[in-house]
PATI-558681 format. One line per field, with one value per residue: x, y, z of N, C-alpha, C in turn; residue number from 1; residue in one letter. Coordinates in steps of 0.1 Angstrom, whole numbers, padded with zeros to 4 digits. Each point is the difference from the previous one (the first is absolute). Layout:
<pts>
npx [X/...]
npy [Y/...]
npz [Z/...]
capx [X/...]
capy [Y/...]
capz [Z/...]
cpx [X/...]
cpy [Y/...]
cpz [Z/...]
lofi [NUM/...]
dopa [A/...]
</pts>
This chain:
<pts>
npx [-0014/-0002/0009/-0006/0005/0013/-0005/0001/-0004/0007/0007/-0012/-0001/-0014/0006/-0008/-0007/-0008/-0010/0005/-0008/0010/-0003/0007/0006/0000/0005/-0005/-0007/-0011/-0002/0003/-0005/-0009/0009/-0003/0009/0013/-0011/0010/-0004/0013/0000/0008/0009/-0009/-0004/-0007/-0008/-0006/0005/-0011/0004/-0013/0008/0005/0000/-0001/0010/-0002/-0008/0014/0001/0009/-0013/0002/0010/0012/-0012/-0003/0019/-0012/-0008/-0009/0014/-0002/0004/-0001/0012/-0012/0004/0007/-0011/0001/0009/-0012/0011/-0016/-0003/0011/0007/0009/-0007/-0003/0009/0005/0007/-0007/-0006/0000/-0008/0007/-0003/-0004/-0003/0012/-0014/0011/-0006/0010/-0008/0003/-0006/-0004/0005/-0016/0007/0005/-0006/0011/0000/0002/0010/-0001/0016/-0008/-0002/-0004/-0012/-0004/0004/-0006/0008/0001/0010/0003/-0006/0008/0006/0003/-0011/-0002/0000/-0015/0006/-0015/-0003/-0010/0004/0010/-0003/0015/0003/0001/0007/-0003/0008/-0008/0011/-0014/0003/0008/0007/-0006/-0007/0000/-0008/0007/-0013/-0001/-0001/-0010/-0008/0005/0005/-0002/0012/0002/0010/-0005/0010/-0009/0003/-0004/0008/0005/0001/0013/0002/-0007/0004/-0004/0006/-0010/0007/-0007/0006/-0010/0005/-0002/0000/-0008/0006/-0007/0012/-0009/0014/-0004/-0006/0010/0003/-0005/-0001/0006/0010/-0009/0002/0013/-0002/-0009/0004/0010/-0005/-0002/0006/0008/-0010/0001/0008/-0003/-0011/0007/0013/-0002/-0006/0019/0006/-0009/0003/0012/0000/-0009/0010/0011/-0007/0003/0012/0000/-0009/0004/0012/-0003/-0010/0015/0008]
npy [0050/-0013/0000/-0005/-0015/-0004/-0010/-0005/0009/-0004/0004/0009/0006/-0003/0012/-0012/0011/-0006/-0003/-0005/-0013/0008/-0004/-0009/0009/-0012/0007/-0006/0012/-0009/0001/-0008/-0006/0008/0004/-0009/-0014/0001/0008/-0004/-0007/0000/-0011/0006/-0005/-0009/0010/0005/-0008/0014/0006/-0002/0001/-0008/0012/-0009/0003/0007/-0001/-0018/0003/-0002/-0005/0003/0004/-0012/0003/-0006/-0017/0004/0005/-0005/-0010/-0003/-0001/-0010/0015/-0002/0014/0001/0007/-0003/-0008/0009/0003/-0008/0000/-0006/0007/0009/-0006/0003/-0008/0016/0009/0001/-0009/0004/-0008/0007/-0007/0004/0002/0011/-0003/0005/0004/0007/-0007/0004/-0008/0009/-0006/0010/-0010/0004/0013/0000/0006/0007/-0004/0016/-0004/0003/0005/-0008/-0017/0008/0013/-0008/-0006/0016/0011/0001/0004/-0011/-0009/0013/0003/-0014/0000/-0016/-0003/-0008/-0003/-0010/-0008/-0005/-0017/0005/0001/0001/0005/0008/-0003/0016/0001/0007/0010/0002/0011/0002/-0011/-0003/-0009/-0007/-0005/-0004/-0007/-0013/-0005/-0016/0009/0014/0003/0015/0006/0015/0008/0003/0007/0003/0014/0000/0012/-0009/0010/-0004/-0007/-0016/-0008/-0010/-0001/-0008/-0006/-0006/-0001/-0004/0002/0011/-0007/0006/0005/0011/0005/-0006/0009/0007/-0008/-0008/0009/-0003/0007/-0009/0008/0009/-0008/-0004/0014/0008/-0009/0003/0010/-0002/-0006/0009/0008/-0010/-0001/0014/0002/-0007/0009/0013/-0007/-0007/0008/0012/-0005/-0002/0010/0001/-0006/0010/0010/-0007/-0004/0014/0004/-0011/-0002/0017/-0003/-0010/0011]
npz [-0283/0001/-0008/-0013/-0002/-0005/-0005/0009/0001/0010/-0004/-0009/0014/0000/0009/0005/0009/0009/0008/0008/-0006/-0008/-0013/-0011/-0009/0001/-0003/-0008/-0003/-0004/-0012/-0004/0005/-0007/0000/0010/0004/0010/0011/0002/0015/0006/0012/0010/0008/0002/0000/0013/-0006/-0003/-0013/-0008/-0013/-0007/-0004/-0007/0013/-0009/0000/-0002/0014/0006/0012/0005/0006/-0008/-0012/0002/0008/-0016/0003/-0009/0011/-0010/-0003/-0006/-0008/-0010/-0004/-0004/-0005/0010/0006/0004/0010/0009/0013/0006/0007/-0005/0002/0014/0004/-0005/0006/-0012/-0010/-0010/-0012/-0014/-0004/-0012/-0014/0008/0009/0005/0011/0008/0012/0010/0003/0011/0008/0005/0014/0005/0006/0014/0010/-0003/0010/0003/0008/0010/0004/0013/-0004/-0009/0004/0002/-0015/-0005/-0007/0015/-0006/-0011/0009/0008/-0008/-0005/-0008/0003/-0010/0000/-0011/-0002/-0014/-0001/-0007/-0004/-0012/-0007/0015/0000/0011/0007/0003/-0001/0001/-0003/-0010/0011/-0009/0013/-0003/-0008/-0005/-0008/-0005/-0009/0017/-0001/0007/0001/0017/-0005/0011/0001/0010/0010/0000/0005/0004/0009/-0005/-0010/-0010/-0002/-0010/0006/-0013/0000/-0013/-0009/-0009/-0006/-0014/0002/0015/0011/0012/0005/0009/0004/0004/0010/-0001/-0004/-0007/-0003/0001/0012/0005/-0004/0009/-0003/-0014/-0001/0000/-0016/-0005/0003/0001/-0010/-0007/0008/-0003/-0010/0006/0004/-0004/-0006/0005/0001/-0008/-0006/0006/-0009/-0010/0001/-0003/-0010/-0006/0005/-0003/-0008/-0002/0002/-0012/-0012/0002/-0004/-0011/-0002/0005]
capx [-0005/0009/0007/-0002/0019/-0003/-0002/0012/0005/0000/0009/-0009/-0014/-0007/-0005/-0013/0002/-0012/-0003/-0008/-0012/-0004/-0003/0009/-0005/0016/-0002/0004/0005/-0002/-0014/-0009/0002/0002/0015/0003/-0010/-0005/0008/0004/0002/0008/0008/0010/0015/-0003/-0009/-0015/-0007/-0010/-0011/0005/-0011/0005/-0010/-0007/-0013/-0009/0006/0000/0014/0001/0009/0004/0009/0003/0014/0009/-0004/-0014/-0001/0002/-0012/-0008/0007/0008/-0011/0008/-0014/-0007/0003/0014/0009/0006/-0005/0000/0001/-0003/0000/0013/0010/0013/0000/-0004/0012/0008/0003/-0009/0001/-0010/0005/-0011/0006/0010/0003/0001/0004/-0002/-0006/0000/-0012/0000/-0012/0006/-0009/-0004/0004/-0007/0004/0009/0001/0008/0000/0009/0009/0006/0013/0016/0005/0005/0014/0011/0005/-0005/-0001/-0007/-0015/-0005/0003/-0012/-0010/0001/-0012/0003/-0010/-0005/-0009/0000/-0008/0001/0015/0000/-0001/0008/-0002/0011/-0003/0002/-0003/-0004/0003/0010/0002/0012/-0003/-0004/0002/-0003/-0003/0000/-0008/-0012/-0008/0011/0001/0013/-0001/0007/0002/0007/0002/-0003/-0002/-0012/-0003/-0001/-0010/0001/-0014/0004/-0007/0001/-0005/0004/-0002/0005/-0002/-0013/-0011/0003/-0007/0011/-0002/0011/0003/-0002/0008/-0009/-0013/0011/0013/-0002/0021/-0006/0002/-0010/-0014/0004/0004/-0015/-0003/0005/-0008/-0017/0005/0006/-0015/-0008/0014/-0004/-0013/-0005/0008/-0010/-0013/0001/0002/-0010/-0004/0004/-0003/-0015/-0001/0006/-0009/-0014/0004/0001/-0014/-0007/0005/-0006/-0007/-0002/0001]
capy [-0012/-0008/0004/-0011/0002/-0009/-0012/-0003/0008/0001/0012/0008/-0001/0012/-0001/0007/-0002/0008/0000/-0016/0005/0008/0002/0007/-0005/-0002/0007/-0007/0009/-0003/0013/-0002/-0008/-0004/-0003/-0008/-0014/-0004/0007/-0008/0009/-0006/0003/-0002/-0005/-0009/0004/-0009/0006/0003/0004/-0007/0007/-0007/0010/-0007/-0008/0010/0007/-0002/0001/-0015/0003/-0015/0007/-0012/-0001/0010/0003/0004/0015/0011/0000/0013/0015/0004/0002/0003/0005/-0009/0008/0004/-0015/0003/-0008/0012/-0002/0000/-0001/-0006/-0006/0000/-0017/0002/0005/-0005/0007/-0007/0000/0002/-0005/0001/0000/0011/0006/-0003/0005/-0008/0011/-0002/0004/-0003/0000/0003/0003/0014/0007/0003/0012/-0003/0001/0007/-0001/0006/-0011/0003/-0008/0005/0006/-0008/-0003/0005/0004/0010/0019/-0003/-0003/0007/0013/-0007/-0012/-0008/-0002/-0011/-0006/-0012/-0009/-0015/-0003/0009/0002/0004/0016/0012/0007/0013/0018/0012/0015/0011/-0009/-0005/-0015/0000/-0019/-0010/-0015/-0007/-0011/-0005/-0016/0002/-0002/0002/0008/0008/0010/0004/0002/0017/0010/0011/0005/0006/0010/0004/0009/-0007/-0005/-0011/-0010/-0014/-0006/-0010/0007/-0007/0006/0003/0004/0002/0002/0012/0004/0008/0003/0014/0000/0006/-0007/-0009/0004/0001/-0002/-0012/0002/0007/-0012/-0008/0004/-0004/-0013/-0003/0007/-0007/-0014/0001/0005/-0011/-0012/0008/-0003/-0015/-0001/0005/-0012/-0012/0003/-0001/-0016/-0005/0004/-0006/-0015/0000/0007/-0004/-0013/0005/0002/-0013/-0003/0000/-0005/-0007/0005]
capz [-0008/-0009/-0008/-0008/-0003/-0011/0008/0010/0009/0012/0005/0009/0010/0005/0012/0005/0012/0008/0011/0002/-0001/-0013/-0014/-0007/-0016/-0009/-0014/-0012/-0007/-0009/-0006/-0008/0002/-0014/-0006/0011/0002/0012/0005/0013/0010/0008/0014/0006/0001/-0008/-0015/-0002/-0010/0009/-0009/-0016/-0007/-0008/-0009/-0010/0005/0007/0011/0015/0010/0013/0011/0010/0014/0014/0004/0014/0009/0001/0004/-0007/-0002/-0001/0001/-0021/-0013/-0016/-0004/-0011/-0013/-0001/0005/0015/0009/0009/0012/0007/0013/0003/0008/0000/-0012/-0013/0003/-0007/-0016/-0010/-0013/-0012/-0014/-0013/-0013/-0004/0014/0011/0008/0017/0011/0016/0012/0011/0012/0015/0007/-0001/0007/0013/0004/0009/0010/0008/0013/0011/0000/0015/0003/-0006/0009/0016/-0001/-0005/0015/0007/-0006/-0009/0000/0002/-0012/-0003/0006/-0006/-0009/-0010/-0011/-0003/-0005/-0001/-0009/-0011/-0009/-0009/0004/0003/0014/0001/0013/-0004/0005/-0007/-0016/-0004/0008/0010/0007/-0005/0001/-0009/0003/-0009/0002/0002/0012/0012/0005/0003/0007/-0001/0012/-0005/0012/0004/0009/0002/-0001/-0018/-0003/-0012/-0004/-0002/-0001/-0001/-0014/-0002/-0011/-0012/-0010/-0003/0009/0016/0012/0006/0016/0004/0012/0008/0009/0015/0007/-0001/0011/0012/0005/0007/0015/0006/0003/0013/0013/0007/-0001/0013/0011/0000/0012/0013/0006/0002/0009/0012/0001/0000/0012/0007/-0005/0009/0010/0005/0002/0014/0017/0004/0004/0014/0006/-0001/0010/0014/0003/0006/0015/0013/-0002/0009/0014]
cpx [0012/0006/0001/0018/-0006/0001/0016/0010/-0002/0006/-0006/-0005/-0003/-0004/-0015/-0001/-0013/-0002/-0010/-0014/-0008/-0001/0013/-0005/0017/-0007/0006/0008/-0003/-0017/-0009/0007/-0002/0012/0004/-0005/-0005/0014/0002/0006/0009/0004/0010/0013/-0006/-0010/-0010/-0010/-0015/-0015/0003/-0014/0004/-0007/-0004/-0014/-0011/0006/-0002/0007/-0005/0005/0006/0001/-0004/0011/0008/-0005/-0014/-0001/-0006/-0016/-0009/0005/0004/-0013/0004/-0012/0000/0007/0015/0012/0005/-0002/-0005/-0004/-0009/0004/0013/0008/0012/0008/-0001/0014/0008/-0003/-0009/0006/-0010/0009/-0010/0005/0006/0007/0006/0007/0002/-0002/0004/-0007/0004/-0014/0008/-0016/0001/0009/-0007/0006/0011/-0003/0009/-0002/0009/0005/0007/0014/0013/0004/0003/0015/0011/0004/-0008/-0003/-0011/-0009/-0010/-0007/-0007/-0009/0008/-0011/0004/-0011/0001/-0003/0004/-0003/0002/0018/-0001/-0001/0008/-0010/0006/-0005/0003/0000/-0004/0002/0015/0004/0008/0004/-0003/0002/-0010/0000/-0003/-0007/-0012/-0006/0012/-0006/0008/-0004/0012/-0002/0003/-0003/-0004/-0001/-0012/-0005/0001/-0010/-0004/-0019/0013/-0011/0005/-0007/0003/-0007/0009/0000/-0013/-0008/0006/-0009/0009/-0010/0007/0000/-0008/0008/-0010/-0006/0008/0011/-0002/0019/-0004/0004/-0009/-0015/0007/0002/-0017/-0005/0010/-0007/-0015/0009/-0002/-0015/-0006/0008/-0007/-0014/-0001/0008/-0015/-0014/0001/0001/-0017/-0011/0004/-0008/-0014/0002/-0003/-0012/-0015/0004/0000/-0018/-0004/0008/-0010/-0013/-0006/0003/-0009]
cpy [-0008/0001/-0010/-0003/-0013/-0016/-0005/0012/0000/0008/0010/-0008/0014/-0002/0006/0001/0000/-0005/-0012/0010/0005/-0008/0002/-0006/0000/0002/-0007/0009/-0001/0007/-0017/-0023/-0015/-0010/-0009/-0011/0000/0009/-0006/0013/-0010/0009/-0005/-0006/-0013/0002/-0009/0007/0002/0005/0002/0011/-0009/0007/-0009/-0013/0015/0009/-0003/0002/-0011/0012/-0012/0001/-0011/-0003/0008/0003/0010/0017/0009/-0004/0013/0014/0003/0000/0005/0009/0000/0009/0004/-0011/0004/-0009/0010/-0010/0011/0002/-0011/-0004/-0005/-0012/0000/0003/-0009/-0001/-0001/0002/0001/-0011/0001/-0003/0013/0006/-0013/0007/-0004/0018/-0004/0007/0002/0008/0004/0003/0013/-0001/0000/0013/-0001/0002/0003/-0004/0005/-0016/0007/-0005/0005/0014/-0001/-0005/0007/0009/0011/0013/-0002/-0003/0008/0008/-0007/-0009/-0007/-0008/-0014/0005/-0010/-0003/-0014/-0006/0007/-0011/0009/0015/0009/0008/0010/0010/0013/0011/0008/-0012/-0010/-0012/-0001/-0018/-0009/-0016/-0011/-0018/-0006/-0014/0013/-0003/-0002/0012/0012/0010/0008/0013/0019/0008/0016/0014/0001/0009/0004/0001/-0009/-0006/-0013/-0010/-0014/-0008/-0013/-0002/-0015/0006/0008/0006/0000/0010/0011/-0001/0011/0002/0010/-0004/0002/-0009/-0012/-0002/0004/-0010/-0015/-0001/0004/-0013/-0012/0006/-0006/-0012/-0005/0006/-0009/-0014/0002/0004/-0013/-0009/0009/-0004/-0017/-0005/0001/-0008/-0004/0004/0001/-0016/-0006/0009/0000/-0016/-0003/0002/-0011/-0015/0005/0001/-0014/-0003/0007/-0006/-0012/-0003/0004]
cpz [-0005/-0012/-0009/-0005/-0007/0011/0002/0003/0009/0013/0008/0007/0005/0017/0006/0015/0003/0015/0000/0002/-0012/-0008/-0007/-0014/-0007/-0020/-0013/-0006/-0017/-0001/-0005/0000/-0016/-0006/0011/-0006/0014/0012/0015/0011/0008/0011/0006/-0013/-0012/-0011/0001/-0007/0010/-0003/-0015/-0008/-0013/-0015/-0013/0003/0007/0011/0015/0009/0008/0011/0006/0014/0012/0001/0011/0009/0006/0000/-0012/-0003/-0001/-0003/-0016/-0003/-0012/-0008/-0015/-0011/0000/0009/0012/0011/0015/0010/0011/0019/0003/0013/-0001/-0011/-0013/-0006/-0014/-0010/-0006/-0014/-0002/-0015/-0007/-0009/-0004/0014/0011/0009/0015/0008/0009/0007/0014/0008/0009/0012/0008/0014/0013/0002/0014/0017/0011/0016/0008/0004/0015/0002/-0008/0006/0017/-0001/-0001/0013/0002/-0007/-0013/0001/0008/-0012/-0013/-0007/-0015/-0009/-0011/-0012/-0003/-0005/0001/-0011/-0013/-0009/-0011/-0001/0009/0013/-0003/0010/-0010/0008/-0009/-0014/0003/0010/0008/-0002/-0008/0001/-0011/0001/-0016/0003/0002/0016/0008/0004/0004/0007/-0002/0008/-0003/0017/-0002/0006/0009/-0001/-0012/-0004/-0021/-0003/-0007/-0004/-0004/-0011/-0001/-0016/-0013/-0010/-0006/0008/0010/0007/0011/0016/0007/0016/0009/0017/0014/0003/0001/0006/0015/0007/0010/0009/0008/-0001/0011/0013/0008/0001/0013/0013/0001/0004/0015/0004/-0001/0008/0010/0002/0002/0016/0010/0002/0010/0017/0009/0004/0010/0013/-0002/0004/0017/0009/-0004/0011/0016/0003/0008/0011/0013/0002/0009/0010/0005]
lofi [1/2/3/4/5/6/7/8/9/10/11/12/13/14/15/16/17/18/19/20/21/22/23/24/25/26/27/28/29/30/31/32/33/34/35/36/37/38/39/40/41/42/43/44/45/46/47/48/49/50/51/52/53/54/55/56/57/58/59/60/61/62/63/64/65/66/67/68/69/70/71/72/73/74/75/76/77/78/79/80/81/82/83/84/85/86/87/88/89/90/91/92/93/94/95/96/97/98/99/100/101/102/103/104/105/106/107/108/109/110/111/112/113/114/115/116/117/118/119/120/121/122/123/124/125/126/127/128/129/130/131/132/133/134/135/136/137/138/139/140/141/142/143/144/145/146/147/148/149/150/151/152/153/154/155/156/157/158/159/160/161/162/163/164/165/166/167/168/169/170/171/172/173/174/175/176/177/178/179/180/181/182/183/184/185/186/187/188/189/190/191/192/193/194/195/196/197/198/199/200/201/202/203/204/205/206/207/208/209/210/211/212/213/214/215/216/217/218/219/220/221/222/223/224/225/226/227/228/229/230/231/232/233/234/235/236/237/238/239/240/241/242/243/244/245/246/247/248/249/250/251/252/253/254/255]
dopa [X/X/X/X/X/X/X/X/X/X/X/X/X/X/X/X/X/X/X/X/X/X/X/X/X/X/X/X/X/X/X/X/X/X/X/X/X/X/X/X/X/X/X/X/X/X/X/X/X/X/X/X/X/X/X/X/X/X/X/X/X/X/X/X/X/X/X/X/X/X/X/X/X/X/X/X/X/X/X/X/X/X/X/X/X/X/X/X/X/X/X/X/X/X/X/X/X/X/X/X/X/X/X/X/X/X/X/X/X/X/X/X/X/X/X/X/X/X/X/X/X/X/X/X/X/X/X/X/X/X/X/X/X/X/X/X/X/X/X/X/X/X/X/X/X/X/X/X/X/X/X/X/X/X/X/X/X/X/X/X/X/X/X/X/X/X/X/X/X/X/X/X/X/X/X/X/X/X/X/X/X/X/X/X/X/X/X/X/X/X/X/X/X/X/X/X/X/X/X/X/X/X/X/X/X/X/X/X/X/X/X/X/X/X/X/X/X/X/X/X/X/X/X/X/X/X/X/X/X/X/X/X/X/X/X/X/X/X/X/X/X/X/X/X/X/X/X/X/X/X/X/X/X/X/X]
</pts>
């Protein structure tokens, strides 16, 4: 809960975190709204004013949520006995400072929204063991983790509890991959996190069902080429000599 300080203090800020989507209740920290004329709610860098409680008129409340573009339609509610504020089915747009002013309190809240998490996506990676050398890409399999569409988060390969990989991102709606080598015959237990301060999504490794030695799928995907170059050779050959034979029927014909 918010921490009541004397008016123009500004120095604290309280940090709030949650998950796009949720509910947050920024906290007055005040019991009893009595001792107030009028308790003002401000946003962002410019201290727009967004919601107001005007206690010597009955304790009316306003909202203002056509301002900044509208991001906060239908989402402010102020609750009736202690002035709070509570952000609704939130978004990334919500993301930033607020004030509380009063006659005995001023407090500020950094809000950050973070969007919910996808689940990482493990793939076998042929073109990088085809590049490498001979002994190595024998011995083994090559692997991407994916997501797309994600900021503000931490990619990682894990062996077991411990970090082998990471890769940290801060823009928004980027894409990251990050690459790991295998045995095929490790016995280890591997996984692939992706994870912001508030929340991560995990994927684990099943080598066996994942790892097939990509020499052995282009040897077979090379052999099913050359059987279909063989059967379509053959079509064609057969075709011609019905041709021959059907131009020899009618010649005798009309002989």
């Amino acid at each position: 809960m918010a921490q009541s300080g004397v008016f123009g203090d500004t120095d604290a800020v309280e940090s709030v975190s949650v998950l796009e989507g949720d509910s947050v209740t920024l906290h007055s920290g005040l019991t009893d709204m009595m001792d107030e004329d009028v308790i003002l709610w401000r946003f962002g860098s410019e201290n727009t004013l967004i919601a107001e409680i005007d206690v010597m008129a009955d304790s009316s409340m306003t909202v203002y949520d056509d301002v900044l573009d509208e991001r906060f339609r239908d989402r402010l509610k102020l609750d009736h006995q202690t002035g709070s504020l509570i952000i609704t089915n939130t978004r990334t747009e919500h993301t930033g400072l607020y004030q509380l002013q009063s006659n005995s309190v001023c407090q500020r809240f950094s809000l950050a929204v973070y969007a919910r998490l996808p689940v990482p996506n493990i793939t076998r990676d042929c073109s990088s063991s085809s590049s490498s050398s001979s002994s190595s890409s024998s011995s083994y399999c090559s692997l991407l983790c994916s997501v797309v569409n994600v900021g503000h988060v931490t990619l990682s390969w894990y062996k077991g509890n411990s970090l082998l990989s990471s890769i940290s991102v801060s823009d928004l709606s980027i894409s990251l991959s990050l690459p790991l080598e295998v045995e095929y015959q490790d016995k280890n237990s591997y996984s692939c996190v992706l994870n912001n301060p508030i929340s991560n999504q995990t994927t684990h490794l099943n080598i066996t069902q994942l790892c097939q030695p990509c020499a052995e799928v282009q040897c077979c995907d090379t052999a099913e080429a050359v059987m279909r170059l063989v059967v379509t050779a053959l079509m064609g050959v057969a075709a011609a000599a019905a041709a021959v034979l059907l131009l020899n029927d009618v010649r005798s014909s009309r002989g």
